[in-house]
Every structure is written in structure tokens, then in C-alpha cells.
C-alpha positions in Angstrom: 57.5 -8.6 -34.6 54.1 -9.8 -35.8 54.8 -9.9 -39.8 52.6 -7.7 -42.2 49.6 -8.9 -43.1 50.4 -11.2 -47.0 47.9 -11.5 -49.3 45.5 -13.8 -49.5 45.7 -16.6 -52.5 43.4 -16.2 -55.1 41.6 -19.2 -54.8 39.7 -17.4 -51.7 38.5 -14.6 -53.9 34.7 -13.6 -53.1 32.4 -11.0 -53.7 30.0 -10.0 -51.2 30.6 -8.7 -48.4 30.6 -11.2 -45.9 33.0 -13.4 -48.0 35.1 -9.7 -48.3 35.1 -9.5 -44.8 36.3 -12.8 -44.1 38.3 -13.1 -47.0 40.8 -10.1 -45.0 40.0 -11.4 -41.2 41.6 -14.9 -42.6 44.2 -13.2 -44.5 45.3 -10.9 -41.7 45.8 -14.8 -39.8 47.7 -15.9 -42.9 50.3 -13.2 -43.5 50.7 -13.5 -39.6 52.5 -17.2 -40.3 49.2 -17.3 -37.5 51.1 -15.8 -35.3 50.3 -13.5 -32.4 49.9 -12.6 -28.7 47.3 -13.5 -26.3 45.2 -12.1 -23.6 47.2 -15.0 -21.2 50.3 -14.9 -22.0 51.6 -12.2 -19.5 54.0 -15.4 -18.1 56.4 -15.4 -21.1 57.8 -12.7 -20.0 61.6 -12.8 -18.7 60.0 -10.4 -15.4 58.0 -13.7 -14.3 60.9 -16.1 -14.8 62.9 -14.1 -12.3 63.8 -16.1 -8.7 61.8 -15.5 -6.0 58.5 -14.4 -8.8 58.6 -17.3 -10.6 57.5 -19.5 -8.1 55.2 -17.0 -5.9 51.4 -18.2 -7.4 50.0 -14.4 -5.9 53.1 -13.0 -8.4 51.7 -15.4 -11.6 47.8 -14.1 -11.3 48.5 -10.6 -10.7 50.8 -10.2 -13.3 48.6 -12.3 -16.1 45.6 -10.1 -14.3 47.1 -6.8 -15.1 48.3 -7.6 -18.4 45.3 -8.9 -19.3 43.6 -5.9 -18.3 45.8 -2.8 -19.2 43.9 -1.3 -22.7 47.4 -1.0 -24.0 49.8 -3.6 -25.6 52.6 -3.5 -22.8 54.0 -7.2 -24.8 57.1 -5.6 -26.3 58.1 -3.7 -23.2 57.7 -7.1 -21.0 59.7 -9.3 -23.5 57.0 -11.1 -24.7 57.2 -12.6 -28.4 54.3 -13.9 -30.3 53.4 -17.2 -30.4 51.9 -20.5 -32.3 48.8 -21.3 -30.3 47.3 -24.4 -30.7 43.7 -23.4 -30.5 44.1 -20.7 -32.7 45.6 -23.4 -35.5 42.0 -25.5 -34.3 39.6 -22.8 -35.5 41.3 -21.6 -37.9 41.4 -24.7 -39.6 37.6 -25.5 -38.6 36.6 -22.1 -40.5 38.8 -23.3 -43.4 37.2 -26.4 -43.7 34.0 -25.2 -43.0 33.4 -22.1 -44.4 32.6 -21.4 -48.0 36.1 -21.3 -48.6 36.3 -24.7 -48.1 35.9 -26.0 -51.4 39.1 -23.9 -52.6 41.5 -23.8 -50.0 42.8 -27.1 -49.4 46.3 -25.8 -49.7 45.3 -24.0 -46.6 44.2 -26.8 -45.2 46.9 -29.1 -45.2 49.4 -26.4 -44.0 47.2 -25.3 -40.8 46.2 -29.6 -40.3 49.9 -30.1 -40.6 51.2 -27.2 -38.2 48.3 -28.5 -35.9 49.7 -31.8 -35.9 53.3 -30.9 -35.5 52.3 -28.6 -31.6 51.2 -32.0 -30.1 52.0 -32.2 -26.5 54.5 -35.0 -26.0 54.3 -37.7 -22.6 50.3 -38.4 -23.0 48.5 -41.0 -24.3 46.6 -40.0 -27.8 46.8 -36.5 -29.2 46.8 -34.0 -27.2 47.5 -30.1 -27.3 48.1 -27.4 -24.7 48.8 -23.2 -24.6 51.9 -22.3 -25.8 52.4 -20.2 -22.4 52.2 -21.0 -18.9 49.2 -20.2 -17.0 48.0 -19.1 -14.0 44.2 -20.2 -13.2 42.2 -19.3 -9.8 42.8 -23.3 -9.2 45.6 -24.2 -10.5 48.7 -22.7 -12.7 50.0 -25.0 -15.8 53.2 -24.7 -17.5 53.4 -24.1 -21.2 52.3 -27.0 -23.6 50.5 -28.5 -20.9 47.5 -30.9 -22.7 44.3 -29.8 -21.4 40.9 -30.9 -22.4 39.7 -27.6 -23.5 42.4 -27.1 -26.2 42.2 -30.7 -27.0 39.0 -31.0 -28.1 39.3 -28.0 -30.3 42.1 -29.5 -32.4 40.4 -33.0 -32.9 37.1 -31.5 -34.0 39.0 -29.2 -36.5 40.9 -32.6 -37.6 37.2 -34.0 -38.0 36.1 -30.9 -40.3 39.1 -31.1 -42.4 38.4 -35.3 -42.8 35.0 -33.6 -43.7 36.6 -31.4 -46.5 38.9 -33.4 -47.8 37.9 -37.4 -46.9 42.0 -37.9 -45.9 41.4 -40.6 -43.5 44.5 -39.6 -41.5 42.6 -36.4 -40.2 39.6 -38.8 -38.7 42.7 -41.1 -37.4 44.2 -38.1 -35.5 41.0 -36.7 -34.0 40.3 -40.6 -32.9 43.3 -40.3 -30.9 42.4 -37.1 -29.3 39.5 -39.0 -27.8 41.8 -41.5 -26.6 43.8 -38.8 -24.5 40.2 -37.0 -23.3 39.5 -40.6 -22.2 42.7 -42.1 -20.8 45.0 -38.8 -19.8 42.6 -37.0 -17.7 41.0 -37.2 -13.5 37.5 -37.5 -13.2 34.9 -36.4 -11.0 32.3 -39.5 -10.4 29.3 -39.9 -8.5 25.8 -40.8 -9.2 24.7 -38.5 -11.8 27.7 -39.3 -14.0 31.7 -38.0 -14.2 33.1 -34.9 -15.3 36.8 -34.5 -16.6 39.8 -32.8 -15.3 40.8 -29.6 -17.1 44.4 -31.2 -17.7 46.6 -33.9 -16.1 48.1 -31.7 -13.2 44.8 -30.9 -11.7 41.7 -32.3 -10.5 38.7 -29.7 -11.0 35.1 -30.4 -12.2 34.4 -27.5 -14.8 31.3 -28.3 -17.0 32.6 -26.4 -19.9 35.8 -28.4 -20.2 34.5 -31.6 -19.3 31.7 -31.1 -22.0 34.0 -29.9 -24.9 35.3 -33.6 -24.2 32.1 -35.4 -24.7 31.7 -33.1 -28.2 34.4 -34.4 -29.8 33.7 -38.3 -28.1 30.5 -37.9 -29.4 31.4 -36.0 -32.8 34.0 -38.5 -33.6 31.9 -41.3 -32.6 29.2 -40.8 -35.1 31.8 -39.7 -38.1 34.1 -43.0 -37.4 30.9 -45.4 -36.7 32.0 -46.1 -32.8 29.3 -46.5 -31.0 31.7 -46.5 -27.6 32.4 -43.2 -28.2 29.0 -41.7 -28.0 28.3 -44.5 -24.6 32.0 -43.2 -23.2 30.8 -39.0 -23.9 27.3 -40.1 -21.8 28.3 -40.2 -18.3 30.0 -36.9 -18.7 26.5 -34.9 -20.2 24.5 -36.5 -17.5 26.7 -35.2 -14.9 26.2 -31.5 -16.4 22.7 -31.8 -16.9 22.4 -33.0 -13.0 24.0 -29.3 -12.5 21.8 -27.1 -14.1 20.4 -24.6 -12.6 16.4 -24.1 -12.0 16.7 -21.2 -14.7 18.1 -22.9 -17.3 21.3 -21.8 -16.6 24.8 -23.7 -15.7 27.8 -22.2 -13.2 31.1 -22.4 -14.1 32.8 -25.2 -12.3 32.2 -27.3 -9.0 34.2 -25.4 -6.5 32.7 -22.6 -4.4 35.0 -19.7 -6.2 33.5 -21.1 -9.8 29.6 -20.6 -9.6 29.4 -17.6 -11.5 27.8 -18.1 -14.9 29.1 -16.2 -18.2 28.4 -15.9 -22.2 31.3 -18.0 -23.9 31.2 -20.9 -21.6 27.4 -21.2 -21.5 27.7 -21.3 -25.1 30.4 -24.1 -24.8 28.0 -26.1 -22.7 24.7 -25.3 -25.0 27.4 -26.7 -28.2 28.3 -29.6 -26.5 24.9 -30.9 -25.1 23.4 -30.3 -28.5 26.0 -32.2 -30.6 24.9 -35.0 -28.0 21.3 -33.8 -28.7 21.6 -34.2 -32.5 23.3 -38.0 -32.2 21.3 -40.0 -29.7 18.0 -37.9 -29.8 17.5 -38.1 -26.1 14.9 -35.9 -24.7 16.1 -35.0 -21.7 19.1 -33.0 -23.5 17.0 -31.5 -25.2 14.8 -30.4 -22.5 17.8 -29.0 -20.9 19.6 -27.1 -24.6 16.2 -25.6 -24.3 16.0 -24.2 -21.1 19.4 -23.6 -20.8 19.3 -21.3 -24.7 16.4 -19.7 -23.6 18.0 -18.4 -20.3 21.4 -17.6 -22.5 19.2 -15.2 -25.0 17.7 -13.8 -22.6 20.2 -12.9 -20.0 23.5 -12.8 -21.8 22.6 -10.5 -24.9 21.6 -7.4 -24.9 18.3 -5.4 -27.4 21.5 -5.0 -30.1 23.4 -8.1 -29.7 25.7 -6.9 -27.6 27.3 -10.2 -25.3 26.9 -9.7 -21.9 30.1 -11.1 -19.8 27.8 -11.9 -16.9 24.2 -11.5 -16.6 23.9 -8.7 -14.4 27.5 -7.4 -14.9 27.2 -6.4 -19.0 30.6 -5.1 -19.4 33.2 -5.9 -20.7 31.5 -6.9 -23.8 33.9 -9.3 -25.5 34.7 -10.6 -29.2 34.8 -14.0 -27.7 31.0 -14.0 -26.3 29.8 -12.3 -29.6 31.4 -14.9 -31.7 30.2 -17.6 -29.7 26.9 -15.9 -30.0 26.9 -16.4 -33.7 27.7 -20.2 -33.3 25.6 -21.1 -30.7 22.7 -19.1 -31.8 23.2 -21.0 -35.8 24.1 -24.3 -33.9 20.7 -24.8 -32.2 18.6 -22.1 -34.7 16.2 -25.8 -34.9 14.7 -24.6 -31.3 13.4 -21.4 -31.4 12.7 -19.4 -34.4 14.0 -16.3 -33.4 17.8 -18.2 -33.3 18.7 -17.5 -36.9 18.0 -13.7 -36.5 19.9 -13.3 -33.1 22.9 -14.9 -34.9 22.3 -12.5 -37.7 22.2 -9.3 -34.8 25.0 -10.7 -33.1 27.2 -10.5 -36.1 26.2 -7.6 -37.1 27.0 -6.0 -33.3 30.4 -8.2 -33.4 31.1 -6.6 -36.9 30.1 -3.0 -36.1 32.1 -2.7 -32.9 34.9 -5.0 -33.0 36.2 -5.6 -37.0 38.5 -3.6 -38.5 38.4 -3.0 -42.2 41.5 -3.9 -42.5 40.5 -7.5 -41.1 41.3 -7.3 -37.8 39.0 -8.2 -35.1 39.5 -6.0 -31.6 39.8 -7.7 -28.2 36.8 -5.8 -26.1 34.8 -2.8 -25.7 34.9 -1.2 -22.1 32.6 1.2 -20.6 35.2 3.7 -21.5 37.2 2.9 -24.6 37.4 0.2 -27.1 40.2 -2.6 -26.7 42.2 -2.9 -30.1 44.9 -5.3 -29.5 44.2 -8.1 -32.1 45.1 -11.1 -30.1 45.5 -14.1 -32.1 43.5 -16.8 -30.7 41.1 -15.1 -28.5 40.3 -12.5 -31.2 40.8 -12.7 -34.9 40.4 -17.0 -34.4 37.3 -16.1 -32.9 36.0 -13.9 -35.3 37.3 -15.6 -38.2 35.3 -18.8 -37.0 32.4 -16.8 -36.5 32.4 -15.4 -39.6 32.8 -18.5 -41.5 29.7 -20.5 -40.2 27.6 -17.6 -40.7 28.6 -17.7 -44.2 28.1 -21.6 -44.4 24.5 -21.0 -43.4 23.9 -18.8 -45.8 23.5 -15.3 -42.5 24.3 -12.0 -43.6 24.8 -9.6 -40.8 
């Protein structure tokens, strides 16, 4: 069982609303030891460890499908316990360090930096983190605590914005060693436009999202820690994306034939990433391409309300993980267009209308039918949290 939600330590105390609101959504984390299940996670259960399923790949996807899918928390009846997740530790810790609660809540801090720390993936070079569950992709099917890119980057950048909050060098020197791993424990992709990483170190797939999450923190790290390397070593990996963009600003998934489709979160990944590049080397060709490429996300993957679209011309489900990446991206490059700040404002507002509880808990997705409640850890309340916190940090009220 998921424990009740504790209260949260003074030294978080707020007043307005916002603060209010993420004052509870962090607390309901907190009193959750940060804790909870996942829309992935269909493969603890003892059913897919049985002989004969356990190995059958059709077995892994339609099971993780259909958990994933039913609008009903089935977890209990399948054996499935909550779990730590790595990337839920990452932005929680971010919107600790981040948000206005930074100041206050170092005690915070140092517990989620040092439970982060302690779910390191062991046998790779650097530090590096994977899900807590095993995984069945379209490509490729990873076991639990296999270090992947994606969840890698995550956890150093959050080590980076804790060395921001607190100057503790031995955050920097942790998130310096997860660019080690993104540079010496994954495949790559190479030809004449660049290189783009391997999701993890069983596979060899070219997905622009992952790959660029990589060059963010190569390129974050390198300007906090002075390396220069590090923003040369995160180049080859944005010019391969921006060779893949599409005439209408837009990016697919992945190279593969079954990973062209484009969607809201992982356009907003790529956007992020090529603007954190954008920022540090000034080049004008990234931002050519975080133009176009923003322009076609705001007007193709949000709808009059803020609503996130999943897909451009497929609207539904609308998910807590596009509107919160919404809010980031939208504050992230708010520099570009004028009307950034206020679709970052709208798209709180929708996220906070239709998918937060009062009682701080953020709701997975809203279906043509019916609403989506489970509170998954990672992809929901982390989410949200995160969301929440930036938009207080620049000063947005939904």
C-alpha cells in the first residue's frame, strides 16, 4: 500500500494559490516515501514472470498495453507493488531545487539527491539510472534497472539544479559523471549530418528525443562546470536532429519506419533540448529550427483552451504529461514569440482544471469518455509537480 499522504514541513508554507497548490501536489509525493505505480509497470507482475509468458515479447506488450489502457487501477489484483522510480526522484528534485521552495527546503533536497544517488544502475561507466520495471518497447524490451539515456539525463540535470541550490560540489561531480555514461555507455547512429544515441546499452535505435535529452545535460553541464568538450561532444548529436526535421517545423519520433509519428511530450523534449544548446553557443541555425519547430508545436499540438493534443490530428487522449510539458516548454523558450508566456499560463490553467485534485493529486488522462484518476507517480504527480514549480519560478499564475 501506497502510505497516506504526511504533511508537509513547515518550511514549505505559502500563501497564494499556486504555492497552495504545489505546496499539497509535493506533499502528496512526500508522504508517499515518493512512492507509487506507473503507467509501465504492467511487467512486475508475478502473471508475466510465469514460464512460457515471460519470455513471449507479443505476451510483454499486450499485457503492459492493456494495463496501460484499462481506466481502472487493476495493480493490486496483478501483484504489482509500488515502486522507487528514478525519474520521478529526478523531477522531483528539479522542482525542489527550482521552484520557490527552493530557498527553504534543502532538507528536502538532500534526502531526494541522496535517494537519487543511491538507485544508480550498477555495470556502466559514469552514473547512470534506469526504470525500476522491466519494459516492453515496439523495438526493444529492457529489464528493470536498465540505464537508459532518457532517465539518465533527467537525474544529472536534477543533480545540476540542486548544485544550483545549494553550491555542494558533489552534485556537479555526479551529474559530470552522468555525461560520462551518455558518452561512453551508449551505440550511436553516425553519418554525415552528425550521431544520435542509443536509447540504452541493449539496443541500437536512433530516437531524437532520447538522443537529444543527452546533448541537454552534455551541454547543461558543460557550461555550469566550464568544459568546453562537453558542449563540442552534445554538437554532433543536435546537428543530426536538426538534419531530421521536418519541412513543417516538426520532428518524428525515431528513425525506424514504425517511429515517424510525431506527438506533444517528445516534441517538447526536442524543442528543450535544442534550446538549452540554443542559449549556450548562440548558433543560428538552432534557433531557426526551435522556431519553426515551436511554432508548429503551438499550433498543432494544443488546442483554443490548452488542451495537449497527443498527436496532431488524433487529439485524444489528452495527457498530464503533454500539458505539463506544455508549461515548460512554452516558459523555456517564452524569448521567441510573445504569445509563449500566456500559452504556458492557459496550459496550466487547462492542466489544473482537468487533471489536479484538491487534494494534490494530479490524474493520469482525460478520454473522450471519462477522466483517468490513477495518480501514477512519475508520469503524473512528478509531472505536475515540476510543472507547477517553474511556473511559479517565473513568476505564471494559471
Amino acid at each position: 500500500m501506497i502510505p497516506v499522504r504526511a504533511a508537509v514541513p513547515s518550511t514549505v508554507r505559502a500563501t497564494d494559490p499556486s504555492s497552495r497548490r504545489l505546496e499539497s501536489a509535493f506533499g502528496y509525493a512526500a508522504g508517499s516515501e515518493w512512492r507509487g505505480f506507473d503507467p509501465y509497470d504492467a511487467l512486475l507482475s508475478p502473471v508475466a514472470r510465469l514460464p512460457l509468458l515471460r519470455d513471449s515479447r507479443a505476451f510483454r506488450l499486450a499485457c503492459t498495453q492493456i494495463v496501460k489502457r484499462t481506466p481502472w487501477n487493476a495493480r493490486a489484483l496483478l501483484g504489482i507493488e509500488p515502486s522507487t522510480n528514478p525519474k520521478a526522484l529526478a523531477l522531483y528534485l528539479s522542482a525542489a531545487s527550482r521552484g520557490p521552495l527552493a530557498s527553504a527546503v534543502h532538507e528536502h533536497i538532500a534526502s531526494l539527491s541522496s535517494r537519487l544517488e543511491g538507485a544508480r544502475s550498477a555495470g556502466c561507466p559514469g552514473a547512470a539510472w534506469g526504470y525500476p520495471f522491466p519494459w516492453q518497447g515496439r523495438s526493444f524490451y529492457l529489464p528493470a534497472g536498465t540505464p537508459t539515456v532518457v532517465v539518465t539525463a533527467f537525474a544529472g540535470e536534477a543533480f545540476l539544479d540542486a548544485h544550483e541550490a545549494t553550491g555542494a560540489p558533489a552534485h556537479l561531480n555526479i551529474a559530470l559523471e552522468a555525461c560520462r555514461f551518455v558518452l561512453e555507455g551508449l551505440s550511436r547512429s553516425e553519418d554525415g549530418t552528425g550521431a544520435c544515441l542509443s536509447y540504452s546499452r541493449l539496443d541500437r535505435t536512433a530516437i531524437y528525443n532520447a538522443s537529444l535529452l543527452g546533448a541537454r545535460l552534455l551541454t547543461l553541464a558543460g557550461r555550469r562546470a566550464g568544459r568546453s568538450d562537453l558542449l563540442e561532444a552534445a554538437r554532433p548529436l543536435v546537428t543530426y536532429a536538426l538534419a531530421r526535421q521536418g519541412a513543417d517545423g516538426s520532428w518524428g519520433y525515431g528513425e525506424a519506419r514504425d517511429q515517424r509519428w510525431t506527438d506533444s511530450f517528445h516534441t517538447g523534449f526536442v524543442l528543450g533540448a535544442l534550446d538549452v544548446y540554443r542559449r549556450a553557443t548562440g548558433d543560428a541555425a538552432v534557433e531557426a529550427a526551435v522556431r519553426r519547430g515551436a511554432d508548429f508545436y503551438a499550433r498543432n499540438l494544443f488546442g483554443p483552451e490548452g488542451e495537449p493534443y497527443y498527436y496532431p490530428h488524433r487529439h485524444y487522449p489528452y495527457d498530464i504529461h503533454g500539458a505539463a510539458q506544455g508549461v515548460l516548454t512554452f516558459l523555456q523558450v517564452r524569448d521567441l514569440r510573445p504569445d509563449f508566456a500566456d500559452r504556458a499560463r492557459v496550459a496550466g490553467r487547462w492542466m489544473l482544471q482537468h487533471l489536479f485534485d484538491p487534494s494534490g493529486v494530479f490524474y493520469y488522462q482525460v478520454r473522450r469518455t471519462h477522466t483517468v484518476k490513477i495518480p501514477y507517480m512519475r508520469w503524473s504527480q512528478a509531472w505536475g509537480v515540476r510543472a507547477l514549480a517553474e511556473m511559479a519560478r517565473c513568476g505564471i499564475e494559471p
